[in-house]
C-alpha positions in Angstrom: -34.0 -15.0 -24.1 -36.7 -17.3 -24.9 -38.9 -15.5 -21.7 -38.0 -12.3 -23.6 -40.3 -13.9 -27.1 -37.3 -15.2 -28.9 -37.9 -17.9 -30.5 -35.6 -21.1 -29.6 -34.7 -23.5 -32.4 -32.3 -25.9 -29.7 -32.3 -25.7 -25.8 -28.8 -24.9 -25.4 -28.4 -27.3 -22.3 -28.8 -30.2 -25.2 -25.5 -29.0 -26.7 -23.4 -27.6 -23.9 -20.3 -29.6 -22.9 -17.0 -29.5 -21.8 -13.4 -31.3 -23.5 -13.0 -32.4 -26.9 -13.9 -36.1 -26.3 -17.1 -34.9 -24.4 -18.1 -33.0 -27.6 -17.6 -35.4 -29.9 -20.6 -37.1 -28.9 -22.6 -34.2 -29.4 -21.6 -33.9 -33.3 -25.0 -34.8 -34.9 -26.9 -32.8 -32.8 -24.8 -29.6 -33.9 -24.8 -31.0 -37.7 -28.6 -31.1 -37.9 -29.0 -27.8 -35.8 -26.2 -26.1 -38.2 -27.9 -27.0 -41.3 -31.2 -26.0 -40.4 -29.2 -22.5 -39.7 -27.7 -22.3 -43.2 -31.3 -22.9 -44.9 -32.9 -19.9 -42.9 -29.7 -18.3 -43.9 -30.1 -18.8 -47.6 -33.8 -17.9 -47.3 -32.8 -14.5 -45.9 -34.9 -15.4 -42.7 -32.5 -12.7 -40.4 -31.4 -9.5 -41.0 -28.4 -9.9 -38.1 -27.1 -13.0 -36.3 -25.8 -12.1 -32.8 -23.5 -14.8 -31.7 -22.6 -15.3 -28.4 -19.1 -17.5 -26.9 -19.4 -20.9 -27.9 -16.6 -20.2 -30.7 -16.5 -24.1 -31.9 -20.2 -23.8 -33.4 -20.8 -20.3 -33.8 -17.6 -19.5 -35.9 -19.1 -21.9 -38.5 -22.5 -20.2 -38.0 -20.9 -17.2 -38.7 -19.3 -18.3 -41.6 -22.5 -19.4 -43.1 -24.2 -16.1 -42.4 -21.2 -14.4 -44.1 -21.6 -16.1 -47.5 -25.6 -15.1 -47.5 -24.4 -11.2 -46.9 -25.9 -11.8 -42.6 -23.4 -9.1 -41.0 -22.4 -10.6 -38.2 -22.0 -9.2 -34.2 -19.9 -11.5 -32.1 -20.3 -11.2 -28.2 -18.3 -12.8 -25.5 -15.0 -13.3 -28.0 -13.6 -16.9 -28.5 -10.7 -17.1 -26.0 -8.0 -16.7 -28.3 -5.1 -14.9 -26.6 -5.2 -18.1 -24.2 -5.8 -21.0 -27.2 -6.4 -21.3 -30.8 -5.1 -18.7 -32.1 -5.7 -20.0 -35.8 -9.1 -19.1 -35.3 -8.0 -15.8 -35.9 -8.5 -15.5 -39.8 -12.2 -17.0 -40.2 -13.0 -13.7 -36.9 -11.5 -11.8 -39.0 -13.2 -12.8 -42.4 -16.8 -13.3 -41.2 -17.1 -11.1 -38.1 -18.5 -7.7 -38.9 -17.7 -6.6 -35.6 -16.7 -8.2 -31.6 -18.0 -7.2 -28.3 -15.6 -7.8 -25.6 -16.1 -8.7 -21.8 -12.7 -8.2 -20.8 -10.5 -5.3 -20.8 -7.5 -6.6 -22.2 -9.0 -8.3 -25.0 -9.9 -4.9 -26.8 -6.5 -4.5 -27.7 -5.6 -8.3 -28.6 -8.3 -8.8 -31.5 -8.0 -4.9 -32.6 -3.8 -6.0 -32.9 -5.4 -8.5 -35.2 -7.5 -6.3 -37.8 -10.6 -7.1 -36.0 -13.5 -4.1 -35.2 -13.9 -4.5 -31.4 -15.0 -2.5 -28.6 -14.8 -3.8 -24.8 -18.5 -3.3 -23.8 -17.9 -4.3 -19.9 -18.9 -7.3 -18.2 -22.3 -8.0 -18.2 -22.4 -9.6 -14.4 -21.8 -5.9 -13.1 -25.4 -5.9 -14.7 -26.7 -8.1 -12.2 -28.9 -6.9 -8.7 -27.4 -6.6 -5.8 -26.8 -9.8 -3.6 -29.6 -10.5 -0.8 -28.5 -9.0 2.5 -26.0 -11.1 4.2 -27.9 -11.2 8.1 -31.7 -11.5 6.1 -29.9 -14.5 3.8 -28.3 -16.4 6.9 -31.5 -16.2 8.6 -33.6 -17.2 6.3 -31.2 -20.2 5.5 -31.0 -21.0 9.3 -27.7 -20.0 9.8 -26.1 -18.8 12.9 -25.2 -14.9 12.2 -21.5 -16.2 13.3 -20.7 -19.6 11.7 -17.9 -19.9 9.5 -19.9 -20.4 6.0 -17.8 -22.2 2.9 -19.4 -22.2 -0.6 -18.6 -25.1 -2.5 -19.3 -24.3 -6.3 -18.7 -27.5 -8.6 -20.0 -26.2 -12.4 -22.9 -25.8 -14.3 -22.5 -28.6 -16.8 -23.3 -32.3 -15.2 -19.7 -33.3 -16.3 -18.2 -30.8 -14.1 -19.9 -31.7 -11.2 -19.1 -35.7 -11.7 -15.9 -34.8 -11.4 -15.4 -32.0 -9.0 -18.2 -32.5 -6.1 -16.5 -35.9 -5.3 -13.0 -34.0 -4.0 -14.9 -30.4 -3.2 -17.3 -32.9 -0.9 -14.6 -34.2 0.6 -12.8 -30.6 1.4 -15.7 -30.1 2.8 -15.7 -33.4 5.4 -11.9 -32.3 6.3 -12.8 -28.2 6.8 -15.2 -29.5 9.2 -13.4 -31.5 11.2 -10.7 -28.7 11.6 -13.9 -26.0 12.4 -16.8 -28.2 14.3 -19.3 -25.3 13.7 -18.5 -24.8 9.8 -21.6 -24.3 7.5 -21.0 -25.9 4.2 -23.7 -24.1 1.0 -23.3 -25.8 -1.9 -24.1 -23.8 -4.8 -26.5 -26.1 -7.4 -28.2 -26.5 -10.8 -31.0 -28.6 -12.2 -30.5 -31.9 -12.6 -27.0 -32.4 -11.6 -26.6 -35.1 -8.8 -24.9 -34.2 -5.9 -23.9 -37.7 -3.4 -24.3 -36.6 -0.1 -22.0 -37.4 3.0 -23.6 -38.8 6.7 -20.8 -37.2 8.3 -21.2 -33.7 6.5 -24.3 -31.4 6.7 -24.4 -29.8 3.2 -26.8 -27.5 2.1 -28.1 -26.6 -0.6 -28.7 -23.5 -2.5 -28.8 -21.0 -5.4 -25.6 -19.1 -6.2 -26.5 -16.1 -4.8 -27.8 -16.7 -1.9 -24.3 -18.9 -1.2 -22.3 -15.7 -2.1 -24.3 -13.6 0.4 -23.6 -15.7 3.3 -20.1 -17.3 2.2 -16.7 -16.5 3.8 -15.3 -18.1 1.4 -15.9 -20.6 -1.5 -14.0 -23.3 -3.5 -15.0 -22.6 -7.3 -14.5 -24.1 -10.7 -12.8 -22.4 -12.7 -15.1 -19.7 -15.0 -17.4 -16.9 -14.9 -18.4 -18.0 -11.0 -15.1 -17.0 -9.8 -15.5 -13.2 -11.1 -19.3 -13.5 -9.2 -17.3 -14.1 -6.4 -14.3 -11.5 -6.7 -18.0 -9.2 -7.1 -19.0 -10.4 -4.2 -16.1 -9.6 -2.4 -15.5 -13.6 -1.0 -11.9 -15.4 -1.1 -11.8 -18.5 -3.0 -9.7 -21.3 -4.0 -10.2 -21.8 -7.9 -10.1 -25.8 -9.3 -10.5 -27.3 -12.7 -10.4 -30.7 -14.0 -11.3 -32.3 -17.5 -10.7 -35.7 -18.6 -7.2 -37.1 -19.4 -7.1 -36.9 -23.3 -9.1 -33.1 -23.0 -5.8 -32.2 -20.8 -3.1 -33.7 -22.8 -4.6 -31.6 -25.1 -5.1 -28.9 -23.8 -1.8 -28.7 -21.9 0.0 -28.7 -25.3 -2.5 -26.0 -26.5 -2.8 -23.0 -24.0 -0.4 -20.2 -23.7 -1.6 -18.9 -20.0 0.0 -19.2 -17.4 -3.3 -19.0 -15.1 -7.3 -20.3 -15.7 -9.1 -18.5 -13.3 -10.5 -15.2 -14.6 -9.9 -13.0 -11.5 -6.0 -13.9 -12.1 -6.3 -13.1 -15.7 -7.6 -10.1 -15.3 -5.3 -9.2 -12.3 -2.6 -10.0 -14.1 -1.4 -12.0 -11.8 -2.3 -14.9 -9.1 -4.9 -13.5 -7.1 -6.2 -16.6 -5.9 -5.2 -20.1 -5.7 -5.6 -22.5 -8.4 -5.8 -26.6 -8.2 -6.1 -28.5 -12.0 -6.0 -32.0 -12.5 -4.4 -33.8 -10.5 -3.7 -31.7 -8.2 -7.5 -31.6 -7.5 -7.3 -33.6 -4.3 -9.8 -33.2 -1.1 -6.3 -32.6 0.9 -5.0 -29.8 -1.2 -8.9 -27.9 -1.4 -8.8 -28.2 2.3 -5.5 -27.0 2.7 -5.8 -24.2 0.1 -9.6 -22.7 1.7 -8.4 -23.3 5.4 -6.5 -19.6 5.7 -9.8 -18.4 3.6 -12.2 -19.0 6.0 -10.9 -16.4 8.8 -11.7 -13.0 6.9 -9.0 -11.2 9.0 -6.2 -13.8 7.5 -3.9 -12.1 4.9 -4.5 -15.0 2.4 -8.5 -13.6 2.8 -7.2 -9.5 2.8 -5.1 -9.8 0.0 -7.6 -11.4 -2.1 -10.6 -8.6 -1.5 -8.0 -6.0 -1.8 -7.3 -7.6 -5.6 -10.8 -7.6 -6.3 -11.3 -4.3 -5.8 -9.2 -3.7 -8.9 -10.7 -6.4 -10.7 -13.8 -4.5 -10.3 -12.7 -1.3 -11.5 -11.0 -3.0 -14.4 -14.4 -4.5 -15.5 -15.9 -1.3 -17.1 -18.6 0.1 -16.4 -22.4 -1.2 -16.5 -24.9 -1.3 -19.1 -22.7 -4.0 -21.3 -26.0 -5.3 -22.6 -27.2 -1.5 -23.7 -24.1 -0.8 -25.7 -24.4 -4.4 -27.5 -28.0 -3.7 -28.6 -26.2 -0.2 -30.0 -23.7 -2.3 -31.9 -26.0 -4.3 -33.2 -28.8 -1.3 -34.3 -25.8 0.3 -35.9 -25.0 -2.7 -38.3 -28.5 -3.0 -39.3 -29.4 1.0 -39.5 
């Protein structure tokens, strides 16, 4: 956004976190940045605000833009059919109308009073991956290895919790396949420990889906880039102890891993919490790695649907149409 000349009033990497404990400490910082919100608010400084996911702040921005007469577009919906479901009334009071990324939430928040329209997924949007042979060679990888893609978050506290035991898959895969590559699929200014006995990699997220087999993936938007991609994966979560409890007591899915919700069912394999374990990662992305395995089969011939069931592209188009048509 801010390459395309918007103008940024917080880097959003000083705000995002995960679990409610994690948040806390990050209070102020959305205090200060919410109030300086509500005065360009009350001094008619926008004509629209566009809010996108983050539900715990922007359902209060939108409230504020409400009570200054700011119709209000909400894309990427709060997550409500899985948790907090009392967020329902202040959507349906301050939200002028919702774009949805997944198809069955078009019908849960339209059950609820709430304008919406399912607009497609906006990763369908996104170029092609690089060319499997050009990516492995570039990388320096044998046309035949066996490649996992390990891919532990985007947030640092994802990756302090999960690259310990994916790491550690990793050091087990190998000994079971000598000639296993491992990618590891990065971001800025995370820290990854690396192993003497394991030759990681490192890489962008792309190039790790081109030449993956499979992956082991935190739960979240990576695991539909890799039911896109067409790569088997074992899906893993874990938060800290007081952000489960929680959170256990809260959510009323049965499954965290997008490609399963959207399936309907358990596509791929999911580890949370404690069962987050180096043994059970290796056990789990074993089958995975031979593409002619049924675990591997079953899972591209679910992601085929998924695919289908993600609309069509041009998500970003039909937002910009919704958001024209409440400022026309």
């Amino acid at each position: 956004m801010e390459a395309a000349g918007a103008k940024l009033l917080e880097p959003m990497e000083r705000l995002s976190v995960m679990g409610l404990s994690e948040v806390a400490r990050t209070i102020p910082r959305h205090a200060l940045l919410l109030r300086r919100i509500r005065k360009l608010f009350s001094e008619r400084s926008y004509d629209l605000a566009i809010l996108i996911d983050y539900p715990g702040f922007n359902l209060r921005v939108a409230a504020a833009a409400t009570r200054t007469d700011i119709p209000v577009l909400y894309y990427v919906a709060p997550q409500l059919w899985a948790w907090g479901a009392w967020r329902i009334r202040s959507i349906r009071k301050n939200v002028k109308s919702l774009a949805v990324v997944l198809p069955f939430e078009e019908q849960f928040f339209r059950s609820h009073g709430i304008p919406t329209e399912f607009v497609g997924h906006p990763l369908l949007d996104r170029e092609p991956l690089p060319d499997r042979n050009a990516a492995r060679t570039a990388i320096g990888i044998p046309p035949e290895a066996p490649v996992l893609g390990l891919f532990p978050g985007s947030r640092t506290q994802e990756v302090q919790r999960l690259w310990p035991c994916f790491r550690e898959a990793a050091v087990r895969l190998r000994s079971a396949v000598p000639d296993l590559e491992v990618l590891v699929a990065t971001v800025p200014d995370a820290s990854y420990l690396r192993c003497a006995d394991c030759a990681i990699r490192m890489d962008s997220a792309r190039n790790v889906l081109a030449v993956a087999d499979s992956v082991i993936c935190k739960s979240g938007s990576a695991t539909l880039e890799a039911a896109l991609a067409g790569t088997p994966m074992v899906i893993a979560y874990s938060m800290s102890p007081f952000t489960y409890a929680v959170a256990k007591r809260a959510v009323r899915v049965q499954q965290i891993g997008l490609v399963n919700l959207v399936a309907g069912r358990r596509v791929a394999p999911e580890l949370i919490q404690n069962d987050v374990t180096a043994d059970k990662l290796a056990d789990a992305a074993f089958s995975l790695l031979d593409g002619s395995s049924v675990a591997a089969r079953e899972q591209r011939e679910a992601f085929g649907e998924i695919r289908q069931q993600l609309g069509r592209p041009g998500a970003g188009t039909r937002v910009a149409e919704m958001a024209l048509g409440l400022v026309a």
